[in-house]
C-alpha beads as a LAMMPS data file, in Angstrom:
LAMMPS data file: protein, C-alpha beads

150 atoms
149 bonds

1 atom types
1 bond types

-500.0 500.0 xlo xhi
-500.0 500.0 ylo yhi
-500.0 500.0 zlo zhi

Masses

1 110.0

Atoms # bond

1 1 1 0.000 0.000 0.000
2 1 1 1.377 3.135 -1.030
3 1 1 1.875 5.878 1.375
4 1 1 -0.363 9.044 1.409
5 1 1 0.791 12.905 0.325
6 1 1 1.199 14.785 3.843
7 1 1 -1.733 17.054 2.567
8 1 1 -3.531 13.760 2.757
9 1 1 -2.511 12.664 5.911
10 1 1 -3.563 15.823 7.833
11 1 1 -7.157 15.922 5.523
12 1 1 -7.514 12.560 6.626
13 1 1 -7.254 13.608 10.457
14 1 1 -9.347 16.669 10.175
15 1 1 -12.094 14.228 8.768
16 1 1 -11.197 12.173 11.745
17 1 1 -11.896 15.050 14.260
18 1 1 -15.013 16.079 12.620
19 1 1 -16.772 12.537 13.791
20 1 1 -16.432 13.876 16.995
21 1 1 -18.985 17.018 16.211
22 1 1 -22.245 17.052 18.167
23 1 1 -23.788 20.206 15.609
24 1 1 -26.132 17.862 13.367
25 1 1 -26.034 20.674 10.897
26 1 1 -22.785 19.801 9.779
27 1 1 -19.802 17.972 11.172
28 1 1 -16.140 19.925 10.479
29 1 1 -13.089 18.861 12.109
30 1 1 -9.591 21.121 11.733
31 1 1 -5.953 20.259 12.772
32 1 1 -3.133 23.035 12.637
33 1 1 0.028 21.698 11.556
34 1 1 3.455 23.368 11.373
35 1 1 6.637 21.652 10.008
36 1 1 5.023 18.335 9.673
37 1 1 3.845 18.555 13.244
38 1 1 0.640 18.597 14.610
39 1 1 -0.503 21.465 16.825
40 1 1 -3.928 21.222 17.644
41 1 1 -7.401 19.641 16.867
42 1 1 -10.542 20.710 17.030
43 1 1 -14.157 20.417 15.710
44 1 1 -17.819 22.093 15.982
45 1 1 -19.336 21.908 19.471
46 1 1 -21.137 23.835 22.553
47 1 1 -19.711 25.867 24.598
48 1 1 -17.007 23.625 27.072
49 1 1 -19.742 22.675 29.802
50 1 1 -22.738 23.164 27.985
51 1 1 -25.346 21.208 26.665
52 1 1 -24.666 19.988 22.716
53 1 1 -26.978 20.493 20.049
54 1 1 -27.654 16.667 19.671
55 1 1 -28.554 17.077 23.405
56 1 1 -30.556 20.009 23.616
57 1 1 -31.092 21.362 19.482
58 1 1 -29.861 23.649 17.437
59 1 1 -30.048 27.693 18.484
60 1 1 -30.928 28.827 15.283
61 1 1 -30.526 32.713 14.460
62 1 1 -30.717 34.143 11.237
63 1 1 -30.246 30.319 9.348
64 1 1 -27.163 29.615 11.647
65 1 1 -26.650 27.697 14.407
66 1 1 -25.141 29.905 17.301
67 1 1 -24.872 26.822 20.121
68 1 1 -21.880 25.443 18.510
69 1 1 -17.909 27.393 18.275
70 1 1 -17.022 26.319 15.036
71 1 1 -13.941 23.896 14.595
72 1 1 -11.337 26.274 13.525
73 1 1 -12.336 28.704 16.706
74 1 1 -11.617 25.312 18.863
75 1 1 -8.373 24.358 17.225
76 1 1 -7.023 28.329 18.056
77 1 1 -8.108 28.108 21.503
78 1 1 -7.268 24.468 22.139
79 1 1 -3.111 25.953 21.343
80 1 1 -4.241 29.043 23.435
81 1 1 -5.314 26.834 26.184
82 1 1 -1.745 24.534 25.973
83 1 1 0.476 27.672 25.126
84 1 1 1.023 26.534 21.421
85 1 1 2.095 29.337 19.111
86 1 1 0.677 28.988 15.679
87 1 1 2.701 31.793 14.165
88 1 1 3.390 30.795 10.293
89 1 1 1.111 27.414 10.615
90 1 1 -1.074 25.779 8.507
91 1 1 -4.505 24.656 9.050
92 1 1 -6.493 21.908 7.395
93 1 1 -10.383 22.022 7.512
94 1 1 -13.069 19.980 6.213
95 1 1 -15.019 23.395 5.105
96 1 1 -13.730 26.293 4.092
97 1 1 -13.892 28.880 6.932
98 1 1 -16.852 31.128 7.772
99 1 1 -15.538 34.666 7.653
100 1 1 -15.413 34.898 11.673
101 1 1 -13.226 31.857 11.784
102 1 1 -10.774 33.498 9.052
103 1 1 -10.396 36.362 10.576
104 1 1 -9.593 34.297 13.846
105 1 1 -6.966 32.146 11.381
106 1 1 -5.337 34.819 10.381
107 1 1 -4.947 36.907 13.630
108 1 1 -3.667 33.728 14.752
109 1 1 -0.612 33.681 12.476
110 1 1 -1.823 31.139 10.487
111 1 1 -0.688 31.583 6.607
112 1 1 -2.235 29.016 4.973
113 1 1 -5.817 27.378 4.707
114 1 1 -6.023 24.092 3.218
115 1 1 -9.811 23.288 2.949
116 1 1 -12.102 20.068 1.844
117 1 1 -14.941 21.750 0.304
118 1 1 -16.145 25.270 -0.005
119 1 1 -18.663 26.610 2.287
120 1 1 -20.738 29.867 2.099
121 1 1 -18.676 32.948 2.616
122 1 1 -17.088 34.268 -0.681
123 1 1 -15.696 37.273 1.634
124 1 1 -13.051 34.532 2.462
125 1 1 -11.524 34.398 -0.939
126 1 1 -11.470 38.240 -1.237
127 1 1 -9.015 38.884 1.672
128 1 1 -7.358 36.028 1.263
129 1 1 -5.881 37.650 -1.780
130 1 1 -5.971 40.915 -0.529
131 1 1 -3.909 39.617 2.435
132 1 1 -1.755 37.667 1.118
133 1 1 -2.883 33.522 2.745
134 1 1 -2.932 30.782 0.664
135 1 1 -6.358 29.144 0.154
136 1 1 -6.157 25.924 -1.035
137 1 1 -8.359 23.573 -2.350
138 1 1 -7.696 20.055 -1.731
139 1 1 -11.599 18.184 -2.095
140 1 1 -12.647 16.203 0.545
141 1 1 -12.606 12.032 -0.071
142 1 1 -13.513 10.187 2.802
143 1 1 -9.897 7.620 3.729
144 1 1 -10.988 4.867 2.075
145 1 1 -11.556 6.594 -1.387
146 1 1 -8.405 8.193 -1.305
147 1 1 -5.646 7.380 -4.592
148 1 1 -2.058 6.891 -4.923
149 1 1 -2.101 10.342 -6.923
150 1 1 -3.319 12.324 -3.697

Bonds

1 1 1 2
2 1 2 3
3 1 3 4
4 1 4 5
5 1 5 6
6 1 6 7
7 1 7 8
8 1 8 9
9 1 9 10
10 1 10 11
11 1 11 12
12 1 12 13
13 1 13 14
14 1 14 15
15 1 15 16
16 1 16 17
17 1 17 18
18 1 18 19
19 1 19 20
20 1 20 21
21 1 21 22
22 1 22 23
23 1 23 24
24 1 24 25
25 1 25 26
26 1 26 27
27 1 27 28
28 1 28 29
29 1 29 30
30 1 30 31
31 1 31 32
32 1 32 33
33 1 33 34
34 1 34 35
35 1 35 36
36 1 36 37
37 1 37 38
38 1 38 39
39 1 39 40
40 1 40 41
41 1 41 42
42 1 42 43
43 1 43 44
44 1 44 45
45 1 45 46
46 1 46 47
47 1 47 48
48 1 48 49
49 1 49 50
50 1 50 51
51 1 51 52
52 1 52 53
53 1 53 54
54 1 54 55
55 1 55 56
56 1 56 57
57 1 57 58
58 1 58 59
59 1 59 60
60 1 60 61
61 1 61 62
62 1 62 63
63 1 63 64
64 1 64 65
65 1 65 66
66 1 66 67
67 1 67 68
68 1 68 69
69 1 69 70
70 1 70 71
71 1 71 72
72 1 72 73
73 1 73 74
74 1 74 75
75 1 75 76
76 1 76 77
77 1 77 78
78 1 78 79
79 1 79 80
80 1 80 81
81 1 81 82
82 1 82 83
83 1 83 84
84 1 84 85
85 1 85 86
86 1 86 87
87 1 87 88
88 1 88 89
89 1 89 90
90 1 90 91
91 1 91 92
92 1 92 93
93 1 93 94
94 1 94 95
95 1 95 96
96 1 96 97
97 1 97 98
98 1 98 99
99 1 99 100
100 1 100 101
101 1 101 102
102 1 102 103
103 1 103 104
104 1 104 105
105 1 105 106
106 1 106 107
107 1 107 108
108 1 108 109
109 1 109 110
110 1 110 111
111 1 111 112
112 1 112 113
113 1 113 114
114 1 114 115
115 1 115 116
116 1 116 117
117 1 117 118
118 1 118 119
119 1 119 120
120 1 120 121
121 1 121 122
122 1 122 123
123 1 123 124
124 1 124 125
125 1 125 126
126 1 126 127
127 1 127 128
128 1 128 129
129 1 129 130
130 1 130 131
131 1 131 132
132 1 132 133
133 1 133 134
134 1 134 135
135 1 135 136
136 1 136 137
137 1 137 138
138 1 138 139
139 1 139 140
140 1 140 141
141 1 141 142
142 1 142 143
143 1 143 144
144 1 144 145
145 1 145 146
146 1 146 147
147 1 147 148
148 1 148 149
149 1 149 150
């Protein structure tokens, strides 16, 4: 069996992490990498304590749901939380960020966004050029579809 591309490898554990999402809306799981390393995990769920939408439901406002901090937010604050600098990292998430989450990426240090499949916000792709990070498209196969070519 031939070994996968390292772009594969950290896809492959951010679709990993996003089996652990308790949102029913939509499961996304990120992992921050720098240097081949990995830095932290995260995916969509309540508030640390409260209840989880497959607990309690969805808070819906305005088509989202607000009960859940979004993978990406959990990945930054799971480093905060260790004292893991992300300066010049890379982050791989299922979906594309919402525009919160990249603004929260970028503060962060992060420089590049490596994403399964697009979701919602085409503000995202606007300041990512303005500012310079590297959006990156890499589709999202679950493992066991993956190729040799990956």
């Amino acid at each position: 069996m031939a070994r996968v591309s390292w772009h594969r490898y950290f896809m492959n554990l951010a679709i990993q992490a996003a089996t652990r999402s308790t949102c029913p809306r939509k499961h996304v799981g990120a992992v921050i990498v720098r240097d081949k390393s990995i830095l932290s995990t995260g995916y969509n769920g309540s508030i640390r304590g409260a209840p989880h939408c497959d607990e309690a439901g969805c808070l819906m406002e305005n088509g989202h749901c607000v009960r859940t901090v979004h993978a990406e937010a959990n990945a930054i604050v799971q480093a905060a939380r260790n004292g893991v600098r992300l300066e010049n990292a890379e982050i791989y998430v299922t979906a594309s960020p919402c525009f919160n989450c990249f603004k929260l990426i970028v503060n962060a240090g992060i420089r590049i966004i490596y994403f399964g499949e697009f979701y919602r916000d085409e503000r995202v792709l606007q300041f990512a050029n303005e500012l310079g990070i590297e959006l990156i498209h890499l589709g999202l196969k679950q493992p066991e579809q993956q190729t040799v070519e990956e």
